[in-house]
TIMI-226248 format. One record per residue (C-alpha): z, x, y. Coordinates in steps of 0.1 Angstrom, whole numbers, plus 5000, padded with zeros to 4 digits. Example, Ala and Ser with C-alpha at 12.3 -4.5 7.8 and 13.67 -1.06 7.14 Angstrom:
<pakols>
507851234955
507151374989
</pakols>
This chain:
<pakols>
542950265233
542549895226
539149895253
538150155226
538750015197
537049635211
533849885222
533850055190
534049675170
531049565194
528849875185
529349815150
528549425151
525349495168
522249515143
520249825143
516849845140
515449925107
515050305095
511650395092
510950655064
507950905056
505650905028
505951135002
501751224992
500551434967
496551444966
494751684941
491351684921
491151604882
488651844869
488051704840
486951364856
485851474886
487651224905
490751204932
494251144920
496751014945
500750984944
502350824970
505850644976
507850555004
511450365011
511050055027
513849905045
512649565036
513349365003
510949424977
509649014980
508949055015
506949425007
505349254973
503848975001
502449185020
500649404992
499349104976
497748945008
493848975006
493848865043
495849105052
494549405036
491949495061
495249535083
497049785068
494349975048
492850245069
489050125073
488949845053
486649585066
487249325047
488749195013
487748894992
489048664965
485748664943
487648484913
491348444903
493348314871
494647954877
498048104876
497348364900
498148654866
494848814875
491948874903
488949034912
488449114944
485649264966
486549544993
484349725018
485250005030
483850165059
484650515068
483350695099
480550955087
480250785051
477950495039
479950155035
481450145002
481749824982
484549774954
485149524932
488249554912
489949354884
493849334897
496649234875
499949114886
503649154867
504848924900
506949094918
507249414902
503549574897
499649524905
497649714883
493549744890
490849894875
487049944889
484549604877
481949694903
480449814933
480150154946
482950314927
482550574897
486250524889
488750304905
492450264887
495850274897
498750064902
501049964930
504749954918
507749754936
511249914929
514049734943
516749994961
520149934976
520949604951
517349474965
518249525002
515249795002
512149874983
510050174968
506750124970
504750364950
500750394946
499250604920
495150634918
492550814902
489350774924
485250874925
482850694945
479050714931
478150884964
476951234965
480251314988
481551644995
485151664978
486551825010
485551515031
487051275005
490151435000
490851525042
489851165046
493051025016
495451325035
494651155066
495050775052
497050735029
500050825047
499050585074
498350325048
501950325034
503550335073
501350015077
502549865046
506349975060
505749795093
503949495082
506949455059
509449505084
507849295107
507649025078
511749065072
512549035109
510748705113
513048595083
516848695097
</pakols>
């Protein structure tokens, strides 16, 4: 009895390794603006400053976004409250695409962006940081509306953000987790 009581204490001092969660996506087609909305959110068992550092990186991006070649700083605010940034994103089958966004930061809590060039038709959204289990964990949500310039066939575009963007918040979950196991 008391051999099972020590073993029982020693499995429950022992860390386990963090839960990894699935991403809830919900892709569908605005008529009306021709263009691709996205809805995605996923639990990450990191907290919400260690997932915010890894979605602000620029160096990092190309890392954990499907495709992405490469991100740039182009200008920021001295205070780092705003950016604009160039992406290039290079997609098997597809031309390169070129973005240039605006990004706006409530530190810690929300990036907002919105298209100021490049190869987009329409680029807005936000990325949202909710703090879960009294900031042990984090929501990370990601809502977009999307249109490229290209002459692209919707079906290609849309299988193409079915197959990514699930694999772009798992990146964002590992990089994160990876981050917060450095720091215990």
């Amino acid at each position: 009895m008391k051999r099972a009581a020590l073993a029982l204490l020693a499995a429950l001092s022992v860390p386990a390794a963090a839960a990894e969660s699935e991403p809830a996506v919900t892709i569908r087609h605005d008529e009306a603006r021709d263009a691709m909305v996205i809805h995605a959110s996923i639990e990450i068992d990191a907290p919400p400053a260690v997932v915010w550092a890894v979605i602000v990186d620029c160096d990092r991006v190309p890392k954990f976004i499907p495709n992405m070649e490469s991100c740039r700083i182009l200008e920021r605010e001295p205070k780092d409250r705003w950016q604009v940034r160039e992406t290039v994103l290079n997609v098997a089958l597809l031309p390169r695409i070129r973005s240039i966004s605006r990004l706006e930061f409530d530190h810690g809590r929300r990036i907002s962006f919105r298209k100021a060039g490049g190869d987009m038709r329409i680029a807005e959204g936000e990325w949202r940081v909710e703090p879960l289990e009294r900031g042990k964990a984090t929501r990370l949500r990601y809502d977009a509306v999307l249109a490229t310039n290209m002459a692209v066939p919707r079906f290609m575009v849309e299988n193409i953000a079915a197959r990514d963007i699930p694999v772009l918040m798992k990146n964002i979950e590992r990089e994160s987790l990876e981050d917060d196991e450095k720091k215990q």
